[in-house]
C-alpha positions, 0 to 999 in steps of 0.5 A: 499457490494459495495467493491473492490480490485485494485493494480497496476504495472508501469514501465519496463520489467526489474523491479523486481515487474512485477508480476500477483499474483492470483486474490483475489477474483470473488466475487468482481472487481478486477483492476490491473492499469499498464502503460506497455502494455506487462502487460496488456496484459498479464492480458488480460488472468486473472481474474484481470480487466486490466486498462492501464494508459498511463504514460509512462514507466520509467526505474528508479525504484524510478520514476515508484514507485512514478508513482503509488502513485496516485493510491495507495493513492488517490484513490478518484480521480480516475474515476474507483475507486471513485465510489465503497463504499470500496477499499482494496488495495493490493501490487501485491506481495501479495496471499491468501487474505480472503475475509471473513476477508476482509468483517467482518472487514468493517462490525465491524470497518467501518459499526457498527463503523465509522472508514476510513482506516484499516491497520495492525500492522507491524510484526517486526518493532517497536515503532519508525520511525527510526526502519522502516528507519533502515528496508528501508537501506536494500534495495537499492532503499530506499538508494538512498533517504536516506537523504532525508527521514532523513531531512522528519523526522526530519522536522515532529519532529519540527512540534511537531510528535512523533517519537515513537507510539504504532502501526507502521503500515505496508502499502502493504495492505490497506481497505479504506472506501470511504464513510467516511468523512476523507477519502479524507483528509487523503488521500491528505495528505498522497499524500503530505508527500510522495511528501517531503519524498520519496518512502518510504510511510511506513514512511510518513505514520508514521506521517500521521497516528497520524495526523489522529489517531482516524480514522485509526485502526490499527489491528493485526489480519492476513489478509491471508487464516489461512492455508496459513499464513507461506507460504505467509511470506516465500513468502514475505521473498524470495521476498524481499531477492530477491529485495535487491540483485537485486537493 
């Protein structure tokens, strides 16, 4: 199976999400993009494959988030990812991926079926994309662009979206396949809400999701090694306690 993970870290020494998580997988490349030369570094010494991108480093946190969006989301324009058959992009905060999850489900929803993106439900926030924007107050980052994600939403409303769905998805971890005829289209349109939205691509993903709906599969089922379900969630828990107190 031509697959690949990739994930990515830009900005300063002092950002909060310098972080190596553990590779998931030798079976299949591993990429982990950084514009910060001590990260690369430091990946010298792992398993991940480093690539260094020469943007330089900004000390604003939304700055250097909104630096890795291009890799995050267009992964068809970048030379070292455009050439794998699937992508599945981590946040660099997440562990104890399964691999056997990851390639059952390109087998079921990409191979025996035609779907582009495969994303999970999220776990605790619901129906409506003033839920996820209520979520995002909590930290200061999404704060500062409040009003702009406000006026984002409200100009999807008068392009006639909804702003409820069945299936609000959560965007840290994404399989992607590049095969698929959408795939790109959705890919650049994402790039482009999130230029007019924010930081925040939970949210824009919202709407881009019901654009795209019958090529996306949200799916409910956990992404992690079983035994390591709890520990991944107090993880991702301390992490974000962590984060709110620091920005």
């Amino acid at each position: 199976m031509d697959l690949a993970f990739y994930t990515y870290f830009y900005g300063s020494n002092n950002n909060p999400a310098f972080y190596i998580p553990e590779i998931p997988t030798l079976k299949y490349k591993c990429y982990y993009f950084t514009n910060n030369m001590n990260m690369f570094n430091l990946l010298k010494n792992s398993n991940w494959i480093p690539i260094f991108d020469n943007k330089p480093i900004n000390e604003n946190l939304i700055a250097s988030c909104m630096d890795g969006k291009d890799i995050k989301v267009l992964p068809h324009k970048n030379d070292v990812l455009q050439s794998h058959s699937y992508l599945c992009y981590l946040d660099n905060k997440l562990i104890h991926i399964d691999i056997d999850f990851v390639e059952r489900y390109i087998n079921n929803y990409f191979i025996q079926q035609n779907y582009a993106l495969l994303l999970r439900v999220h776990q605790f926030v619901h129906e409506s994309v003033w839920n996820e924007f209520k979520e995002s107050m909590l930290q200061e980052r999404y704060r500062i662009q409040s009003d702009q994600y406000r006026q984002y939403i409200k100009s999807q409303l008068d392009n006639g979206l909804s702003e409820t769905t069945p299936t609000h998805c959560t965007c840290n971890f994404i399989i992607r396949n590049m095969k698929h005829e959408k795939i790109n289209s959705i890919n650049e349109t994402w790039y482009q809400h999130i230029q007019e939205c924010g930081i925040q691509d939970q949210i824009s993903f919202f709407f881009v999701k019901q654009i795209y709906e019958s090529y996306i599969f949200p799916y409910t089922e956990s992404q992690y090694k079983q035994h390591q379900n709890r520990q991944q969630y107090n993880m991702m828990s301390l992490i974000n306690n962590v984060t709110r107190i620091v920005m």
